[in-house]
DRENRO-751989 format. One record per residue (C-alpha): x, y, z; residue number from 1; residue in one letter. Coordinates in steps of 0.001 Angstrom, whole numbers. Last residue first. Layout:
REC        xx        yy        zz   num   residu
REC         X         Y         Z   NUM        a
...
# end
This chain:
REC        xx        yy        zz   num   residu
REC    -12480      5349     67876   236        x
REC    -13548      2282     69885   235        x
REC    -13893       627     66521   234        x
REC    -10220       736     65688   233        x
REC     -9737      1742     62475   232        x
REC     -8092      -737     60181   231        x
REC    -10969     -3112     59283   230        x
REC    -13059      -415     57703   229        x
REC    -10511      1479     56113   228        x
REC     -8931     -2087     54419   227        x
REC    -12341     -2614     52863   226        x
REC    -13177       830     51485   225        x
REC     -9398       825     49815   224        x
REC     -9773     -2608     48782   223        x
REC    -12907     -2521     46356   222        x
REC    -11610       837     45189   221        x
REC     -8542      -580     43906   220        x
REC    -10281     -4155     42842   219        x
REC    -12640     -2585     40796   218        x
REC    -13714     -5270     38394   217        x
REC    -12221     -7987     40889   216        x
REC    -13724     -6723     44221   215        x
REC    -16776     -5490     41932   214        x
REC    -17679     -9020     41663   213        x
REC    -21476     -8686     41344   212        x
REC    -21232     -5663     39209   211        x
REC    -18352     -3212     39821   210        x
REC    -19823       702     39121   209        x
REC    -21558      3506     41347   208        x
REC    -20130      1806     44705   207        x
REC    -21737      1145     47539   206        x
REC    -20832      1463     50980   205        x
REC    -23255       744     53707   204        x
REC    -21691       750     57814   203        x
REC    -23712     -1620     60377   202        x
REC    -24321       252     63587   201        x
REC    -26840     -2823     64209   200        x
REC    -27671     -5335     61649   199        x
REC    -31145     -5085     59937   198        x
REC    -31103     -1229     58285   197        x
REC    -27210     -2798     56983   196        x
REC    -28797     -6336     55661   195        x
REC    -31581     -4151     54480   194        x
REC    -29867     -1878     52603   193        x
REC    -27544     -4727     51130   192        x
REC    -30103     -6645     49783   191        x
REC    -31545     -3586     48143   190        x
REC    -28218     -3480     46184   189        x
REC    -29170     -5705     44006   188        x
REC    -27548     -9817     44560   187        x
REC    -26796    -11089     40748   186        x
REC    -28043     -7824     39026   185        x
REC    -24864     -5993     40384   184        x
REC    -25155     -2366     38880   183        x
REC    -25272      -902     42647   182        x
REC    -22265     -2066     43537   181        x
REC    -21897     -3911     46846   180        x
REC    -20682     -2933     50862   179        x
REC    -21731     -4320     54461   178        x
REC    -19221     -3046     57042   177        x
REC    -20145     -4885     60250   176        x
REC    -18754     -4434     63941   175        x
REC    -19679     -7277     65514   174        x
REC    -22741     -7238     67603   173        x
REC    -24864     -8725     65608   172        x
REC    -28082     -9842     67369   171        x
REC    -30761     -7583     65255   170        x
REC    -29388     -9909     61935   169        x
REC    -31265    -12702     64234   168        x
REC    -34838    -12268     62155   167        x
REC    -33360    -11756     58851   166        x
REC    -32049    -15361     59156   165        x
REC    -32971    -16706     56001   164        x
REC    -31199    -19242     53728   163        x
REC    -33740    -21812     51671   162        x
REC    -32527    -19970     48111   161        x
REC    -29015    -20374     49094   160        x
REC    -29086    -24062     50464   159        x
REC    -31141    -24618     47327   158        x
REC    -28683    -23117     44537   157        x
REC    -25719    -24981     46779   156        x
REC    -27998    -28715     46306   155        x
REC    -28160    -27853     42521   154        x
REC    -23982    -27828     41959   153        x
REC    -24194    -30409     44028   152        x
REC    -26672    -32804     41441   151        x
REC    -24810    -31194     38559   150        x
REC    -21345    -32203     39201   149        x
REC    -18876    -30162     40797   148        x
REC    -17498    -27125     38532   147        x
REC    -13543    -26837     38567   146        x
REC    -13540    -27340     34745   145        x
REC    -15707    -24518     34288   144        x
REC    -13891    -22260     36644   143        x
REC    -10408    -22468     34623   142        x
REC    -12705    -21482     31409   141        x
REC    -14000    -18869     32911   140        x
REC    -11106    -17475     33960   139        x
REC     -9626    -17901     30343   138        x
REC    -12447    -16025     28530   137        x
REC    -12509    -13394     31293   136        x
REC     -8925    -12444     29988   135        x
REC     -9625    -12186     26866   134        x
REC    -12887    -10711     26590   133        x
REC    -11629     -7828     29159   132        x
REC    -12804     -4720     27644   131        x
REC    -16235     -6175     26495   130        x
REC    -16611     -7937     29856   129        x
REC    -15629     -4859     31901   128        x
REC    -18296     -2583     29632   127        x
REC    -21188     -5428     30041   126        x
REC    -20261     -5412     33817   125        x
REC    -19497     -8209     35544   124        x
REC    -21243    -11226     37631   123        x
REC    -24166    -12343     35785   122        x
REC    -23235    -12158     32339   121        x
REC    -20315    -14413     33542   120        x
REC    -22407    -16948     35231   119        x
REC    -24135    -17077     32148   118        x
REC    -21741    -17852     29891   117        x
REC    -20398    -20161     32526   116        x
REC    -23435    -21931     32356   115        x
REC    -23116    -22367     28791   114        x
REC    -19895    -24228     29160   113        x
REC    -21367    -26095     31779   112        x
REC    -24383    -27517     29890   111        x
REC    -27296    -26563     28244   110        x
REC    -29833    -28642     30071   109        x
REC    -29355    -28709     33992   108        x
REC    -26622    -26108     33518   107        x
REC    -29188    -23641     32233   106        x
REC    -31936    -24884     33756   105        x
REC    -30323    -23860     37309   104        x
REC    -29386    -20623     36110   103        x
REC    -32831    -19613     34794   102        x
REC    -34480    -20827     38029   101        x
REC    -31653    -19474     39756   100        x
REC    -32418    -16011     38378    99        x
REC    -36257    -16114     38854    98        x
REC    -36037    -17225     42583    97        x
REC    -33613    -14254     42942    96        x
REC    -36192    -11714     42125    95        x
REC    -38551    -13690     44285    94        x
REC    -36881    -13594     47409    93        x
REC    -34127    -16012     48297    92        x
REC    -32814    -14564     51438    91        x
REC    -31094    -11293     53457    90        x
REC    -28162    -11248     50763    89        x
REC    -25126    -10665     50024    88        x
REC    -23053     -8532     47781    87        x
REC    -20264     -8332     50522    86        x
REC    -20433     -8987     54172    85        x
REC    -17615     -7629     55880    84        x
REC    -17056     -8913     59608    83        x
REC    -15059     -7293     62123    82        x
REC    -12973     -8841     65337    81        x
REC    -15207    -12013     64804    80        x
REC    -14805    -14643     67447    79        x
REC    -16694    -14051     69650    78        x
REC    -19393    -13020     67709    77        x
REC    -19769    -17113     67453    76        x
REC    -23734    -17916     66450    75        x
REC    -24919    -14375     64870    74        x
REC    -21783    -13742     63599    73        x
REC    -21053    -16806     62272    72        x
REC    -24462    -17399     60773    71        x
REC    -24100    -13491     58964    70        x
REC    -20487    -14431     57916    69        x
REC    -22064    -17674     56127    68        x
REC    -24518    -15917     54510    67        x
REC    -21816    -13204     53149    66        x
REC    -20078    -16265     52205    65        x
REC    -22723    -16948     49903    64        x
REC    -22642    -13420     48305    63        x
REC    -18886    -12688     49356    62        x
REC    -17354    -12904     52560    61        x
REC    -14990    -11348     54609    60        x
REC    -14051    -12040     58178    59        x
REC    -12031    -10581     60774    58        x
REC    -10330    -13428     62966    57        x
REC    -10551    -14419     66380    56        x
REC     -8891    -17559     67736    55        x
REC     -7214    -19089     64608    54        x
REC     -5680    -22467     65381    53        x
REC     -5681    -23857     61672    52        x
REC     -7869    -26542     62745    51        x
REC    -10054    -24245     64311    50        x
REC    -10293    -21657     61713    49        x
REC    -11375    -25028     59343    48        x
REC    -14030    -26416     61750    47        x
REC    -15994    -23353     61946    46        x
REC    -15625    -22617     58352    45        x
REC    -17072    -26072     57386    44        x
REC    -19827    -25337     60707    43        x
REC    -20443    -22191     59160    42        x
REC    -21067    -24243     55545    41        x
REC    -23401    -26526     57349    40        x
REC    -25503    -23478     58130    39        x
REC    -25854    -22571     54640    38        x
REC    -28005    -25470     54275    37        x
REC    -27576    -29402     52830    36        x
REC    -24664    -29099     50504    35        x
REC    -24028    -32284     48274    34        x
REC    -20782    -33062     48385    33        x
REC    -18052    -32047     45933    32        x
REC    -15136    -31799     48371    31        x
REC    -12963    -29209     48266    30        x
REC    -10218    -28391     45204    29        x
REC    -13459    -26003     43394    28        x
REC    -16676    -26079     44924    27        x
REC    -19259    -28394     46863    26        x
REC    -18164    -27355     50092    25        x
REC    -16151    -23876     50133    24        x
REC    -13015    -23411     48712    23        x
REC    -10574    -21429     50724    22        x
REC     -8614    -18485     51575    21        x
REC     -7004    -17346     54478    20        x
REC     -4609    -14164     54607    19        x
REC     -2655    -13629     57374    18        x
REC     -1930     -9328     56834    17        x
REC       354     -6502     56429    16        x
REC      1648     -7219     52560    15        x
REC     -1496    -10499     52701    14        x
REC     -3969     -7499     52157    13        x
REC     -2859     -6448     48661    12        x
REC     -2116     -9762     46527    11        x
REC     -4688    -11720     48130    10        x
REC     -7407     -9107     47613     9        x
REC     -6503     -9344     43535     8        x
REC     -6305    -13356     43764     7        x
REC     -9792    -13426     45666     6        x
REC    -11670    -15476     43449     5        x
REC     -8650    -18308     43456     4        x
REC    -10431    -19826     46959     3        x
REC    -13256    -21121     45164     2        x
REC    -16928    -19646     46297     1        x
# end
């Protein structure tokens, strides 16, 4: 949810593209409130396209930010052009339940360090962390010391685990790619089948290897399928 995530995406789309990037609530350079739903990080995002004087903008976003791109779709489809959601999910079922639970404990009583550990183990491949010890060993590191304290930290699990709007995904209009990697064990790729059975016209692409962040494990693939999507004109 910090802005640096998307370094690799950064690099490629901002050659022919505005790119915006930000931390959300709670995370990284923002504020480190506590965050009360989902739905008041729309309203953050709201806020900041306005500021910045963006009319209509395509949109991606990643597990929570998928959430976020399903409220803003859903509330403003106005102002979408195309939305990618991207290992998201539908809501906090009882697979996910079981990961916070382990998450949240983790951080609650191990500590940050650990957490990371397991944020890590979460996100990537075992093969991509074995052949990139190094290098994950420093991003981690740079994420630990961005963490907000515990207390908001916990208040983002919640807003997460409390998020459901499978009901309204049947009002999206916007044109939708929905795309994850079927090793992530963070959000499985069932969330993803029924975010695209639940949205019409919605496109599924899912790739055989990436883990939770396949946009950094496989960032060529990861931006290939994305910039395909959002450069064909949907009329076509």
């Amino acid at each position: 949810c910090t802005a640096n995530y998307w370094t690799d995406q950064i690099d490629y789309f901002s050659r022919s593209r505005t790119v915006i990037t930000y931390d959300q609530r709670g995370t990284g350079r923002s504020t480190h409130d506590r965050v009360t739903s989902i739905e008041q990080l729309y309203e953050d995002l709201l806020a900041l396209v306005d500021a910045l004087g963006f009319g209509k903008f395509d949109f991606v976003g990643h597990s929570t930010g998928g959430n976020i791109g399903q409220i803003f779709a859903i509330e403003n489809p106005e102002r979408l052009a195309k939305l990618v959601i991207y290992a998201s999910t539908t809501r906090g079922d009882a697979y996910r339940t079981k990961v916070w639970r382990v998450r949240k404990s983790i951080l609650e009583n191990q500590g940050p360090a650990l957490y990371g550990d397991m944020t890590s183990l979460m996100l990537y491949p075992p093969s991509w962390i074995s052949e990139n010890a190094e290098k994950l060993e420093q991003q981690q590191a740079a994420q630990v010391k961005m963490l907000a304290p515990v207390e908001v930290m916990m208040s983002r699990i919640e807003a997460v685990q409390g998020f459901d709007r499978r009901k309204e995904l049947s009002r999206i209009s916007v044109p939708t790619l929905v795309i994850c990697a079927l090793d992530d064990r963070q959000t499985p790729s069932y969330f993803s089948e029924q975010l695209a059975a639940g949205i019409p016209d919605a496109e599924l692409k899912t790739l055989s290897y990436g883990g939770h962040a396949c946009s950094r494990t496989v960032p060529d693939e990861f931006n290939s399928i994305v910039s395909e999507f959002l450069n064909v004109n949907p009329t076509n």
